[in-house]
C-alpha positions, 0 to 999 in steps of 0.5 A: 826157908832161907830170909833171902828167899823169904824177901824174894817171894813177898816182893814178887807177891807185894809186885802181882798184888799191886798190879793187880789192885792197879788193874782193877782201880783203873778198868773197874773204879766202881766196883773196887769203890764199892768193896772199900766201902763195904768193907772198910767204909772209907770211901763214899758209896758207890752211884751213878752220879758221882764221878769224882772217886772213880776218877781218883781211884783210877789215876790210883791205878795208874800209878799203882800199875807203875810201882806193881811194873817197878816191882816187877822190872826189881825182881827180873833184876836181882834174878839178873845179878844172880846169873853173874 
């Protein structure tokens, strides 16, 4: 496999992981806040008393659904100037 197209797949991986890591902080704060602690223990537990993690963890999936769609828009352009 050439490196270009080594680069090409792992940004259109890096793009649909972000996005999707993005989605799921903003439509499930609890459950990815849960996994992280979990898995990593670097956030609190996850309760229904605490509102302020959720609440960060889904402007997290806010700006990760931009950057994952910045990503994205980068492929479409560099398959753009391939065309020529």
């Amino acid at each position: 496999m050439s490196r270009g197209l080594f680069f090409f797949v792992m940004q259109v991986v890096a793009g649909f992981g972000v996005t999707t890591t993005g989605l799921w902080a903003l439509f499930r704060p609890r459950h990815l806040q849960q996994f992280v602690h979990d898995n990593f223990a670097l956030l609190p537990e996850a309760t229904d008393t605490a509102w302020l993690t959720p609440l960060l963890l889904r402007s997290t999936g806010l700006f990760a659904l931009w950057y994952g769609a910045a990503l994205i828009v980068a492929v479409h352009q560099e398959l753009s100037a391939l065309r020529l």
